[in-house]
C-alpha positions in Angstrom: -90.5 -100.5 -45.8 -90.4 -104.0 -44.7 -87.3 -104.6 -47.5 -85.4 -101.6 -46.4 -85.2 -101.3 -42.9 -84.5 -103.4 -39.7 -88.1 -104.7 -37.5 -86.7 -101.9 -34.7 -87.1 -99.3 -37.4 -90.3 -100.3 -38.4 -91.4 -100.2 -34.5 -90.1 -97.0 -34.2 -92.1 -96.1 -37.1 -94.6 -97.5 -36.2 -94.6 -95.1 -32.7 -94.7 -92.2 -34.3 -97.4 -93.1 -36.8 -99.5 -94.0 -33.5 -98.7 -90.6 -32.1 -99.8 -89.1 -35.0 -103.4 -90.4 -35.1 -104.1 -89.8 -31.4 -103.2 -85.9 -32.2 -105.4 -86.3 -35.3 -108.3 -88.0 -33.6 -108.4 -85.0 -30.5 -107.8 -82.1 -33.4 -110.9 -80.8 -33.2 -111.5 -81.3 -29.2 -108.4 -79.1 -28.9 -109.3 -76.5 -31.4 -112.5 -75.7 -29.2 -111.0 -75.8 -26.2 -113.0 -79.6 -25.2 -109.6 -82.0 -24.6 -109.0 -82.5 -21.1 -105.3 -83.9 -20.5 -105.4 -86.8 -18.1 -108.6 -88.8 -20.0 -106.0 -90.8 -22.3 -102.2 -91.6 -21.5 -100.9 -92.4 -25.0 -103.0 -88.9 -26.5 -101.2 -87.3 -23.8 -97.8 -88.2 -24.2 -98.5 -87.5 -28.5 -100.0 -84.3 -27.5 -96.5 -83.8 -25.5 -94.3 -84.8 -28.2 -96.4 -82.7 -31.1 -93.3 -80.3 -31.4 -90.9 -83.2 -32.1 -93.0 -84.8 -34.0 -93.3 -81.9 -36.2 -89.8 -80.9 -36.5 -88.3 -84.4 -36.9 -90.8 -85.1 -40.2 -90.6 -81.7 -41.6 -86.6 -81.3 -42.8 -86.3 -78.3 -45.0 -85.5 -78.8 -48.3 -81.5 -79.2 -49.2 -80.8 -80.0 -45.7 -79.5 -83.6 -46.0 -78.7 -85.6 -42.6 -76.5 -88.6 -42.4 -78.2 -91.7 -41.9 -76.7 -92.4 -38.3 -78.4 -88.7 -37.2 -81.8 -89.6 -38.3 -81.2 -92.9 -36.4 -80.2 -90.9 -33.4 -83.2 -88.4 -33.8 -85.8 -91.2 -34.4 -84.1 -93.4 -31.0 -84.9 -89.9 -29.3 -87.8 -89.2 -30.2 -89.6 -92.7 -29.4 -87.8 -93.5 -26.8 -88.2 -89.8 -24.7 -90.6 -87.8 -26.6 -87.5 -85.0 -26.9 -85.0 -83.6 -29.6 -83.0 -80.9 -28.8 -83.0 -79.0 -32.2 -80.8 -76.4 -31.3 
């Protein structure tokens, strides 16, 4: 990844790969009703962000986006924890 894109991709990258393992680690907590929000900040704020998360890695299939979109949406979602999808 390292050749292709800028460090400031890569950290944004690196975000969302972060948020993505806190939601993985509580998975189970949270499907029997044991996570309490408020014990960590950054599990909270994935937890928060799970939506986006979901909707920015999963593009359907023959949906292309421009290159400056996906830089938009990735800005977004890092930086606020929001996409407005329509």
């Amino acid at each position: 990844m390292s050749n292709i894109v800028d460090k400031e991709h890569q950290r944004k990258a690196e975000h969302i790969r972060k948020q993505l393992s806190c939601i993985e680690e509580v998975e189970f907590l949270l499907q029997v009703g044991e996570y309490k929000h408020g014990y960590d900040e950054d599990t909270d704020q994935a937890l928060n962000n799970k939506i986006n998360l979901n909707c920015f890695l999963q593009q359907r299939n023959r949906q292309p986006v421009e290159w400056d979109e996906m830089q938009f949406n990735l800005d977004q979602i890092t930086r606020e924890g929001v996409i407005d999808y329509g």
